[in-house]
N, C-alpha and C positions, 0 to 999 in steps of 0.2 A: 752244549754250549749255546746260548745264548745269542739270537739273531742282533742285537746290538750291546754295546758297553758304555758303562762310563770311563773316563778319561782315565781313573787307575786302572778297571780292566783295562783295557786296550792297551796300556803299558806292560800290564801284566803279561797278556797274552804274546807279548811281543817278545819282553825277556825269554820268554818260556822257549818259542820257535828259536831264537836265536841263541841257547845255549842249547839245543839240541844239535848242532851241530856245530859250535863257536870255535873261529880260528882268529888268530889274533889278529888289530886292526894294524894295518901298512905305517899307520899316521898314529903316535905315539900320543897328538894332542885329541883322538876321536873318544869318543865315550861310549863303551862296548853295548852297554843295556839302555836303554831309552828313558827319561821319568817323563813326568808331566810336563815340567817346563820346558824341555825342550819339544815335546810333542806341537805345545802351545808355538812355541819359535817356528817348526818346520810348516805348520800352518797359516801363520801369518804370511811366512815368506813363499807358500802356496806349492810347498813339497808334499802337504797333505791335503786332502780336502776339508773343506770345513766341516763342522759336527751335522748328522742328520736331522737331528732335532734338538728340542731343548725339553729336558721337564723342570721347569721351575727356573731353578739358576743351575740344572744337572745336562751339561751337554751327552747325546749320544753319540754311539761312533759304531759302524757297522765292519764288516771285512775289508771291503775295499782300503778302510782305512789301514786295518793293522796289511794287506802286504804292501801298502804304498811305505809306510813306518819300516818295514822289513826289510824291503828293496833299498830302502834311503840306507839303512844300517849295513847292508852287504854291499852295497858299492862302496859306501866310505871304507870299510874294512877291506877293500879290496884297493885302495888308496887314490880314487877318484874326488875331484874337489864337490863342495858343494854347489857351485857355477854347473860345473860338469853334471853333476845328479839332474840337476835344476831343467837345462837341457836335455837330459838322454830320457826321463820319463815327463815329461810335458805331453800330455796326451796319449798317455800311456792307457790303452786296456787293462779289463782284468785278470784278463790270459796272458798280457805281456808281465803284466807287474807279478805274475803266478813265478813264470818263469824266473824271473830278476830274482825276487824272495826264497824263492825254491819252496813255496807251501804248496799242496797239492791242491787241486781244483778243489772247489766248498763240494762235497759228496765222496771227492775222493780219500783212498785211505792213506795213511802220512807214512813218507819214504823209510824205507825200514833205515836202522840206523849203520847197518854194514854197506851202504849205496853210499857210495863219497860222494857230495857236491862236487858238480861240474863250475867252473870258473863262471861268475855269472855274466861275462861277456860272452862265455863262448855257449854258454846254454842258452843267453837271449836271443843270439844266431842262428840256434839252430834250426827251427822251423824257414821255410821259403815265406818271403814276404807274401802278404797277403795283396789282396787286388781292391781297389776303390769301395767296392760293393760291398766289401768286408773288415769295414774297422781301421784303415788302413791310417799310418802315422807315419809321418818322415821325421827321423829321427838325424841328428849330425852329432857329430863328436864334442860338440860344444864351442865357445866363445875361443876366437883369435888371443894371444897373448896380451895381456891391461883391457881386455874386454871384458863384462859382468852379462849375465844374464841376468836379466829383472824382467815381471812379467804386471799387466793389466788385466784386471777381473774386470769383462765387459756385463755378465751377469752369471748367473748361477750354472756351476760346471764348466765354462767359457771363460777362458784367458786368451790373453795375448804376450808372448816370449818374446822377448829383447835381447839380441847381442848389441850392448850400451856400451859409449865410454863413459857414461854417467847416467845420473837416476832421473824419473823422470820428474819435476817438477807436478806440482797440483794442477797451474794452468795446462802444461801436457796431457795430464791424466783426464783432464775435463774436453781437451780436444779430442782425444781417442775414443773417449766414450761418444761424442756427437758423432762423428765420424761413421763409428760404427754400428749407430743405428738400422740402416740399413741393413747391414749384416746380417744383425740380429736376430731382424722381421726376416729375411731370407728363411735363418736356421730356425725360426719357428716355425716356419710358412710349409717348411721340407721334414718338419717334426723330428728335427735334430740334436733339439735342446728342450 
């Protein structure tokens, strides 16, 4: 396989994992196998990362993409909102997103098909949290009731999560980003980003 894809691989490859063990979705309106366009939707609204590269007008997409795709697709099917996904992998690793997906580490061999999936709440549990020095993410259960989560790309791999009662405006988006300039020079300064 191939160390990146284009936008049908990666669809591809996502069907594939996700009928290898496919239990129906919770939510009657979810769409069990992923295509392009929604890949493109989960992206904008920053469930996926953007492509790694471009060749020409042919975007690439590496791993990390297809279990971020994976995990977005086994939480819905497990009948969590998109707000809620939105929330729970914000800053997700690639050993958490491993877990959520249930793909095996990149080197590892893939779960034989008699191993039932564990519930991917209670699989994402099951390791002890890690310590600061270690990747560490605080995750919450998601947005209070009539609250959205929306998030700010401050720069590349770097958001900012919103529990909003509403979207943010352009002049917002232009204030967050001044804002958090500083920041940014921090997480470069600490080779974070």
């Amino acid at each position: 396989m191939s160390d990146t894809w284009t936008l049908g691989e990666l669809a591809g490859h996502a069907a594939r994992a996700l009928r290898a063990d496919a239990s129906p979705p919770a939510n009657g309106r979810v769409r069990d196998l992923p295509g392009e366009r929604l890949i493109r939707w989960y992206t904008t609204i920053g469930l996926i990362d953007p492509p790694l590269a471009r060749r020409g007008r042919v975007a690439q997409y590496g791993r990390r993409h297809l279990l971020q795709l994976v995990a977005v697709k086994r939480l819905q099917a497990a009948g969590r909102s998109i707000a809620e996904i939105q929330a729970a992998l914000a800053g997700a690793t690639d050993r958490m997103l491993e877990a959520t997906a249930r793909l095996p580490a990149a080197g590892e061999p893939a779960r034989p098909a008699d191993d039932p999936p564990a519930e991917p709440r209670a699989r994402f549990w099951a390791e002890r949290p890690r310590t600061p020095d270690q990747d560490a993410v605080v995750l919450h259960d998601g947005p209070a009731p009539g609250e959205m989560v929306t998030g700010v790309r401050l720069a590349e791999r770097v958001r900012i999560v919103l529990d909003a009662t509403r979207l943010p405006s352009e002049e917002d988006v232009q204030a967050v980003l001044a804002a958090a300039r500083p920041l940014l020079a921090v997480l470069e300064e600490r080779e974070l980003i």
